[in-house]
C-alpha positions in Angstrom: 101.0 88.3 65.1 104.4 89.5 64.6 105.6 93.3 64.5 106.5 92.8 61.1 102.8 91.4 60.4 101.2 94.5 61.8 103.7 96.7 59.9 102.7 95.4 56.7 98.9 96.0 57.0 99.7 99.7 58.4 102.1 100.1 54.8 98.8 98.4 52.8 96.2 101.0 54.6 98.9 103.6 53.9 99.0 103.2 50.3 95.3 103.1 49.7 94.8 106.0 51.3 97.4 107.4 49.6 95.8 106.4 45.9 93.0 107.7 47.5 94.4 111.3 48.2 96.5 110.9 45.1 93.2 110.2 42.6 90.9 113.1 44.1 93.2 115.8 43.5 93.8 117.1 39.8 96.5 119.3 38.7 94.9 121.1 36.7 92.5 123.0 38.9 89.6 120.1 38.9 89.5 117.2 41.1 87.5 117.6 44.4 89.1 121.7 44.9 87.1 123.0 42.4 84.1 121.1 43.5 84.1 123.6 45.9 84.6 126.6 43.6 80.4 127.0 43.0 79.8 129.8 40.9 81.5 133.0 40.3 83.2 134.6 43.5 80.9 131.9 45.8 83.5 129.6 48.0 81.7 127.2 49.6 84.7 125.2 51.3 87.5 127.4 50.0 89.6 125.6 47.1 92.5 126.6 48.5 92.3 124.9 51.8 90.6 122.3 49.9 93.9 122.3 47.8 96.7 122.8 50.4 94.7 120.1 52.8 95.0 117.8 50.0 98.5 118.6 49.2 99.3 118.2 53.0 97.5 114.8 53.0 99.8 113.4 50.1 103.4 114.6 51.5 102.2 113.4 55.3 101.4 109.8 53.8 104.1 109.5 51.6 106.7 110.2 54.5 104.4 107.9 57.1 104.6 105.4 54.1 108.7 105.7 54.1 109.1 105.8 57.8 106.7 102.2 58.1 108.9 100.6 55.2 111.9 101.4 57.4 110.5 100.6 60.6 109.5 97.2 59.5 113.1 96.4 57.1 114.0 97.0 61.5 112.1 94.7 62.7 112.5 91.8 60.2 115.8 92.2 60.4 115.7 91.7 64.4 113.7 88.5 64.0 116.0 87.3 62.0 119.4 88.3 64.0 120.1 84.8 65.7 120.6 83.0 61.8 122.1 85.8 60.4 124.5 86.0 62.9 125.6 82.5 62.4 126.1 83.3 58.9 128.5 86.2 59.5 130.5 84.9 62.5 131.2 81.5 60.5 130.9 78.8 62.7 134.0 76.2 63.4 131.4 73.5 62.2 132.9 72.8 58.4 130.2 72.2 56.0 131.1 68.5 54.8 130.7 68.7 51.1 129.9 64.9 49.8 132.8 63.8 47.4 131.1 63.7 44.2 131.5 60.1 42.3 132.2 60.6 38.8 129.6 58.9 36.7 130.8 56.0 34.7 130.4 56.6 31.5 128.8 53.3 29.0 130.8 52.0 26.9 131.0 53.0 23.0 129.4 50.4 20.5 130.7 50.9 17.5 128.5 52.0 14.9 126.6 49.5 12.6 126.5 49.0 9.2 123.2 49.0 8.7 123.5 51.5 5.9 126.3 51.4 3.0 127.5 54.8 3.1 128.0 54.0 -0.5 124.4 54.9 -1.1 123.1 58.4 -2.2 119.5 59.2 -1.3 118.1 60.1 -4.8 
């Protein structure tokens, strides 16, 4: 399994917990925080350690999500360094380009007078 492999399923498992984290919360004071609320002055979990644990949660995947996608744009490109370089240094070998024959082109019969252009179509 390549780095790049096990980068990839680290960025999926990112993301989902990220819609996770992302679907729970609700700006406008619902969502799982004010589960929590109960009644009146009652705080059961607190909703705002609910809230700011949530709120953590979202900014610490969402730069562990950017800092995977980097990491593995690293190490594909390092897997494929030996044909890129190649490419860039421009090897002595020419590419030979076939000559291209042009195609003969049939010769024009000359049109047949099957019709008389005399005659109108009524």
């Amino acid at each position: 399994m390549s780095t790049f492999t096990i980068f990839l399923i680290l960025i999926i498992i990112v993301c989902l917990l990220l819609v996770l984290v992302i679907m729970v919360q609700n700006p406008k004071g619902g969502g799982l925080s004010s589960s929590f609320g109960g009644g009146g002055n009652q705080v059961v979990g607190g909703v705002k350690k609910t809230g700011d644990f949530l709120d953590k949660s979202t900014w610490t995947l969402a730069t562990l999500l950017i800092v995977l996608i980097l990491l593995s744009n690293v190490s594909l490109k390092g897997s494929y360094s030996q044909a890129d370089s190649k490419l860039l240094q421009g090897d002595d070998t020419e590419a030979t380009v076939p000559e291209t024959v042009p195609e003969e082109v049939p010769e024009q019969l000359p049109p047949t007078d099957s019709a008389d252009p005399t005659d109108t179509i009524n």
